[in-house]
LOMARSE-425279 format. One record per residue: y, x, z of N, C-alpha, C in turn; residue number from 0. Coordinates in steps of 0.02 Angstrom, whole numbers, always signed. Atoms other than C-alpha are relative to their C-alpha. Layout:
% residues N
{vexlo {Y X Z} {Y X Z} {Y X Z} NUM}
...
% end
This chain:
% residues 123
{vexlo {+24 -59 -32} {+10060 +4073 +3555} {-5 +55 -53} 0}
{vexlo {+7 -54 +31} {+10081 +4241 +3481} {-32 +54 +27} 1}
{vexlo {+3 -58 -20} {+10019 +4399 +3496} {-11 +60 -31} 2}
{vexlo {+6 -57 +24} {+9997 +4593 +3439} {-51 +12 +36} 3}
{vexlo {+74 -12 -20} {+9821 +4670 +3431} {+9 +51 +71} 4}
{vexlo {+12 -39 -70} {+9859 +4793 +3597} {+24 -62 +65} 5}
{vexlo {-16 +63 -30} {+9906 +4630 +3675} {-58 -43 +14} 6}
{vexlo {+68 +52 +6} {+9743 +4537 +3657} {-22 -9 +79} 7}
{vexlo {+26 -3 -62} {+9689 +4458 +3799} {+40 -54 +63} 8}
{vexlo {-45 +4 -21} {+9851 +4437 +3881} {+14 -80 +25} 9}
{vexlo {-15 +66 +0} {+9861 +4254 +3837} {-49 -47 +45} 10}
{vexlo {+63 +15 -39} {+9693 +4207 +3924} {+9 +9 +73} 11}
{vexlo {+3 -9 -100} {+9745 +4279 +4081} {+48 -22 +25} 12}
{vexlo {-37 +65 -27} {+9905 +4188 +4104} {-35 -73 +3} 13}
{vexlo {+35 +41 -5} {+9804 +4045 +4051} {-53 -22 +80} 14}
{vexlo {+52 -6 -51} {+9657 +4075 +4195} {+66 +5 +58} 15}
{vexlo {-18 +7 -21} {+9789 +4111 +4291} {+50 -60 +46} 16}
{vexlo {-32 +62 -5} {+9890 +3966 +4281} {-40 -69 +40} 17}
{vexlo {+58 +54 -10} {+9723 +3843 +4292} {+0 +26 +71} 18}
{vexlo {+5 +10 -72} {+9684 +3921 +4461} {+70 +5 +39} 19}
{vexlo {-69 +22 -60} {+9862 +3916 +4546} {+4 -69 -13} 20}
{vexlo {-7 +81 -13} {+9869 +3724 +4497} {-75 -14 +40} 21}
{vexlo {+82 +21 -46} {+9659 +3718 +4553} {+27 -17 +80} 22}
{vexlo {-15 +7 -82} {+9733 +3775 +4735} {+63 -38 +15} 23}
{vexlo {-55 +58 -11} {+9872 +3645 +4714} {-37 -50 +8} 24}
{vexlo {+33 +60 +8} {+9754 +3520 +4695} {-22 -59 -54} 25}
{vexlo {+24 +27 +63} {+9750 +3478 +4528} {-48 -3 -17} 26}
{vexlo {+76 +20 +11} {+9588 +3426 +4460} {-11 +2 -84} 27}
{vexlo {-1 -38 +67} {+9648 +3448 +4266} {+61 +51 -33} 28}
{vexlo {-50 -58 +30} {+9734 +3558 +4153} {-12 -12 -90} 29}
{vexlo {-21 +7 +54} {+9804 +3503 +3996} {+16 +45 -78} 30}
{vexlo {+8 -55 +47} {+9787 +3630 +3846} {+48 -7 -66} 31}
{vexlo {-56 +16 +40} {+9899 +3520 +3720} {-58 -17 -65} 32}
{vexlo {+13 +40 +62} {+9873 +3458 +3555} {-30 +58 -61} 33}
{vexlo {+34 -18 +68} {+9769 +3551 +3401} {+9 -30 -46} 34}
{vexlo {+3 +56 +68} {+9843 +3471 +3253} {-20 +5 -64} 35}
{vexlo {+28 +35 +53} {+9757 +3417 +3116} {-68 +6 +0} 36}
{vexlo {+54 -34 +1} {+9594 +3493 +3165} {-54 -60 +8} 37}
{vexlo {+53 +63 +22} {+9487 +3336 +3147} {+15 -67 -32} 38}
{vexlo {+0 +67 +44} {+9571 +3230 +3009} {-18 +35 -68} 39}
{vexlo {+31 +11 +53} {+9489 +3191 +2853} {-45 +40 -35} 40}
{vexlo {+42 -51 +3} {+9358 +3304 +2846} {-80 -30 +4} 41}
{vexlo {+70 +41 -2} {+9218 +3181 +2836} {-16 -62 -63} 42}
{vexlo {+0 +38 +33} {+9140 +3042 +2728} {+57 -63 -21} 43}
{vexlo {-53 +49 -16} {+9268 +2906 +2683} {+66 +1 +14} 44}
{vexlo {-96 +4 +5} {+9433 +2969 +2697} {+25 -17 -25} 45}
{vexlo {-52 +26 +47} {+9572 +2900 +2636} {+12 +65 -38} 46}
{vexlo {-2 -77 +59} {+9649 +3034 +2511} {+77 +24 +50} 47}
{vexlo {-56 -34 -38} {+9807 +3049 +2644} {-29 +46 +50} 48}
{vexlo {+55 -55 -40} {+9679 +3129 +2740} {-26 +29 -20} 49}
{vexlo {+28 -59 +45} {+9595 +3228 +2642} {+69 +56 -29} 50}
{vexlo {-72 -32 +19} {+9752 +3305 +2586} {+23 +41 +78} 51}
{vexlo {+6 -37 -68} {+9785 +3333 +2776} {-41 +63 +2} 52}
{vexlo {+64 -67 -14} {+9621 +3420 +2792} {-15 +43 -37} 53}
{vexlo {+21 -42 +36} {+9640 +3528 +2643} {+56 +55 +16} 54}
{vexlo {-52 -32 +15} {+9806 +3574 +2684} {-24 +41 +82} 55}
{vexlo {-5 -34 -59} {+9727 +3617 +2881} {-66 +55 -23} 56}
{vexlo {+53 -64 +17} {+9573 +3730 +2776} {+53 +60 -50} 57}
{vexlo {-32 -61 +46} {+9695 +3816 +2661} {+75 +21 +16} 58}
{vexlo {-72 -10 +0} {+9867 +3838 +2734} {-20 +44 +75} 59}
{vexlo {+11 -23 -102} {+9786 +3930 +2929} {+53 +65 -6} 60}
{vexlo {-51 -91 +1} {+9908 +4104 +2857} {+61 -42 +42} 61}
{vexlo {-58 +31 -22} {+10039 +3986 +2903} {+5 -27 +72} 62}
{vexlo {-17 +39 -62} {+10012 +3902 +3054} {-69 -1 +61} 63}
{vexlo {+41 -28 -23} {+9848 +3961 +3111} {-39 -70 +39} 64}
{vexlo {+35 +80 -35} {+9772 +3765 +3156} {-82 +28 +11} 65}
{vexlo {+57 +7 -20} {+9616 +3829 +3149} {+2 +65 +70} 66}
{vexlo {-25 -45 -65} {+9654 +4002 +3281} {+15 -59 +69} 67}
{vexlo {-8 +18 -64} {+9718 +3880 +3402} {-64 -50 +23} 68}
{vexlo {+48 +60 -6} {+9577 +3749 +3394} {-65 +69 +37} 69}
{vexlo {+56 -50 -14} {+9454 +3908 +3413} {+18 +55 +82} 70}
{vexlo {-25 -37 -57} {+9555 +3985 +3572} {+7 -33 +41} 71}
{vexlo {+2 +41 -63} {+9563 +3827 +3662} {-69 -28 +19} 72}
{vexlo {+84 +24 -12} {+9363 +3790 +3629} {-21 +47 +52} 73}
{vexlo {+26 -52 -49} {+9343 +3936 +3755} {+17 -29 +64} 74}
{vexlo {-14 +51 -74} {+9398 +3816 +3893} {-31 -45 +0} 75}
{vexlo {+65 +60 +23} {+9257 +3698 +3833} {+58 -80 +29} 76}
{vexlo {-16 +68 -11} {+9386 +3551 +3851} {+8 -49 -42} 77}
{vexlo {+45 +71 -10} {+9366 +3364 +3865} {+64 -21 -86} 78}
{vexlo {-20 +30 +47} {+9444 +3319 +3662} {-3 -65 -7} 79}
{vexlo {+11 +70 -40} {+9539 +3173 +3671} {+52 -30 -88} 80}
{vexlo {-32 +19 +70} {+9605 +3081 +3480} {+57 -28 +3} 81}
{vexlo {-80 +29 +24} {+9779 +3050 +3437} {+22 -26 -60} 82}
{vexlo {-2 +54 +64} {+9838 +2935 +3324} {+69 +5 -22} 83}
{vexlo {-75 +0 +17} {+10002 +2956 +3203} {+8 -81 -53} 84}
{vexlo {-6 +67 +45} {+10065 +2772 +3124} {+91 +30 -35} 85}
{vexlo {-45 +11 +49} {+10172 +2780 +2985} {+12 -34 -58} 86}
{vexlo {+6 +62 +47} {+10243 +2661 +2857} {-17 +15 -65} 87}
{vexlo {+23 -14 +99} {+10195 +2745 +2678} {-11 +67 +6} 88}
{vexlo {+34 -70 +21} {+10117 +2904 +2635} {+47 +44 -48} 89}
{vexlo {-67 -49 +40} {+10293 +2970 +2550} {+21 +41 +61} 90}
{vexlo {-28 -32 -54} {+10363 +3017 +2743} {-58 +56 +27} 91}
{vexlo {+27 -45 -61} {+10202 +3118 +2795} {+17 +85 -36} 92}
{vexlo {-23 -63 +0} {+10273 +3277 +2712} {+52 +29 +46} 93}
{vexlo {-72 -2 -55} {+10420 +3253 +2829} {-18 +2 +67} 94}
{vexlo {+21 +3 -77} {+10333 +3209 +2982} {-58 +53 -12} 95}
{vexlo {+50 -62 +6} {+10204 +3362 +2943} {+72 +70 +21} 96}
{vexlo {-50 -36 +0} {+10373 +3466 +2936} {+24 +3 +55} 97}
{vexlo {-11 +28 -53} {+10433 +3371 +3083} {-28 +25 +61} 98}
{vexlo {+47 -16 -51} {+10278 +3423 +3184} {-3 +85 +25} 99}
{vexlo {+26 -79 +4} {+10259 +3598 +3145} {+62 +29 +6} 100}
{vexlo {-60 -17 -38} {+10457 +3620 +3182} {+12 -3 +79} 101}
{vexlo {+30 -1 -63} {+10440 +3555 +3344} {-54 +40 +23} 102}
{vexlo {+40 -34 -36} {+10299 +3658 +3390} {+10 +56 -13} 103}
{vexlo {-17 -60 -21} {+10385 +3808 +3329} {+65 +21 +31} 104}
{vexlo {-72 -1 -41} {+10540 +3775 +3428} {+50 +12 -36} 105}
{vexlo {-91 -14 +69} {+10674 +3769 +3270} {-11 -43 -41} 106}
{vexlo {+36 +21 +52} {+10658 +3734 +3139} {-40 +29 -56} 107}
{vexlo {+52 -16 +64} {+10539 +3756 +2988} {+12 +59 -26} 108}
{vexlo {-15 -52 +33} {+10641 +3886 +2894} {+7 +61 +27} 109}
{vexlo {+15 -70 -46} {+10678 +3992 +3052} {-71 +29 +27} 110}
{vexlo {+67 -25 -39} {+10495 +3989 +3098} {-40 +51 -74} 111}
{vexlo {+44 -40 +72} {+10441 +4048 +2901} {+38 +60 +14} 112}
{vexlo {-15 -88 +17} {+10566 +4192 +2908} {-18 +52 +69} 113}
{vexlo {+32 -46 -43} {+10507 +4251 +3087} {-60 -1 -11} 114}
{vexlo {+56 -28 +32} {+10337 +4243 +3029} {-26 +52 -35} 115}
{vexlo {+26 -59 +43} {+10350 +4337 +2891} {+30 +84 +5} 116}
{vexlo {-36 -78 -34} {+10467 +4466 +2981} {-36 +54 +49} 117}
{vexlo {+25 -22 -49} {+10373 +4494 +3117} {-84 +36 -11} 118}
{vexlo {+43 -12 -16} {+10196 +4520 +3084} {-49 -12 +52} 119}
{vexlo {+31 +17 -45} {+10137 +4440 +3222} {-74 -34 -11} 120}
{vexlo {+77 +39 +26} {+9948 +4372 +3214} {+7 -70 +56} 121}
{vexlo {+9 +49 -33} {+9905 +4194 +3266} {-50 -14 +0} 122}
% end
């Protein structure tokens, strides 16, 4: 989700909008999607692959804005539900971190850094 500050708003009301045309369908929820990384390793006892996670989701938000989306979907007060990633060694999670955050910007990695930094867009 992007947007420009005379834009604000915008995203909320497709949102609301959306929720009540499925409400009068008959739907009973509404799925908001995934917040990633926003509650690993940020507590007593982490492993250090997590902690690493969670430093990279307090100091990298210019980039990918994990904490913006976690704070725009809390306004729908919904039901947080934990997802689990298994992988065989802690060498691939730079790849599957890469992996993730390509997929969710619909390219890949390098086209999403240079429209980022082209655009100006806030997240």
């Amino acid at each position: 989700m992007r947007y420009r500050e005379e834009e604000r708003g915008l995203v909320d009301f497709m949102f609301v909008r959306l929720i009540d045309h499925f409400k009068e369908q008959g739907y009973a929820t509404f799925n908001l999607g995934l917040c990633p990384l926003s509650n690993v390793g940020g507590y007593p006892g982490a492993s250090l692959q997590e902690r690493v996670v969670h430093f990279f989701y307090e100091h990298f938000n210019q980039l990918y804005s994990f904490k913006g989306l976690r704070q725009f979907k809390e306004k729908y007060d919904p039901r947080w539900e934990p997802r689990y990633l298994v992988y065989p060694n802690s060498l691939v999670l730079p790849k599957i971190a890469a992996a993730i955050v390509s997929a969710n910007a619909g390219g890949s990695l390098w086209s999403y850094l240079q429209a980022w930094r082209k655009t100006g867009f806030s997240r």
